[in-house]
C-alpha positions in Angstrom: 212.7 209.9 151.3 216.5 211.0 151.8 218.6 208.5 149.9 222.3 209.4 149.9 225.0 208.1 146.8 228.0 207.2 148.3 231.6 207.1 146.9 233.0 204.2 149.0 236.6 205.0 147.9 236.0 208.7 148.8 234.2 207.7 151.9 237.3 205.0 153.5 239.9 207.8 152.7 237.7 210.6 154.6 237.2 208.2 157.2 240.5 207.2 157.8 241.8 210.5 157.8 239.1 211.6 160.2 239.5 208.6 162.7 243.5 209.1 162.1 243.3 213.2 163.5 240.3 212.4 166.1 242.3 209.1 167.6 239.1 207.5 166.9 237.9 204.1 165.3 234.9 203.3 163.0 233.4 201.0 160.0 230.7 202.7 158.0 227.5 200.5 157.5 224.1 200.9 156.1 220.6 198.9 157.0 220.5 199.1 152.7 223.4 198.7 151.5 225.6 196.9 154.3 229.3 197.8 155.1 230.4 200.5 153.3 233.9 200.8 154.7 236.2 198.9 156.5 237.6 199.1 159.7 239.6 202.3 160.5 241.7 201.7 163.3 244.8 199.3 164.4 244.4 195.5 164.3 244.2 195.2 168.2 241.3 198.0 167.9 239.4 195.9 165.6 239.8 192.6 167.5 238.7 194.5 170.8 235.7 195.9 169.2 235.1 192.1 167.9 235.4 190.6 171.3 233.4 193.4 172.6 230.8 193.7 170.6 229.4 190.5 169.4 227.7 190.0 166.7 224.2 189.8 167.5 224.9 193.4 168.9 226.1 194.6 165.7 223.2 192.9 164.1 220.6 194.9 166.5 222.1 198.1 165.8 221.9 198.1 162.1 218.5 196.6 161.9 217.5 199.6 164.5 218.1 202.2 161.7 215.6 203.8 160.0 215.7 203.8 156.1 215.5 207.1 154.6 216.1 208.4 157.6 219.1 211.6 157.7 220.1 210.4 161.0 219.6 207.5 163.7 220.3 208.1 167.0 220.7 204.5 169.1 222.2 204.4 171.9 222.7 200.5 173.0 223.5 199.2 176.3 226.9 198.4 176.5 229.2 195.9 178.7 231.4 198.6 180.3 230.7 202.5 180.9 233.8 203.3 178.8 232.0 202.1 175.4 230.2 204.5 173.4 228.5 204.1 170.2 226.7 206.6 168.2 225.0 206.3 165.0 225.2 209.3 163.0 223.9 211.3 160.0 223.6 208.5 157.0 223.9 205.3 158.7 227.0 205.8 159.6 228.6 204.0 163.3 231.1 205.3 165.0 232.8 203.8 168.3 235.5 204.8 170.5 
């Protein structure tokens, strides 16, 4: 089973710095572990991504992943075409 240890500290700065030189958003999570970082982005970012992604989505995503897994590719239906959310390589969600 692949089973990763994570440096949350380590992980929010490498997020933030990624999401800061891509123009991207994201929040880390795990089906394990839960959030592992917060929300990189501005606060009208975050409260789109709230408004547009309800909870119950959020909720089906995570519980879609696949422990042990090295990647999980889900690909949920969204409310506009512009939305696009990829799971990648250790649990990790990414939206822009």
């Amino acid at each position: 089973m692949y089973e990763l240890e994570v440096n949350n500290d380590e992980l929010q700065s490498l997020q933030d710095s990624f999401c800061k030189a891509n123009d991207l958003y994201m929040i880390c999570v795990s089906r394990k572990h839960g959030q592992l970082t917060s929300f990189s982005g501005s606060k009208p970012e975050e409260d789109f991504v709230d408004s547009n992604f309800p909870e119950s989505l959020k909720k089906e995503i995570i519980d879609s992943f696949v422990d042990g897994a090295p990647e999980n590719i889900v690909e949920p239906a969204s409310a506009e075409d512009y939305f696009y959310t990829e799971v990648l390589p250790s649990e990790v969600t990414r939206m822009r």
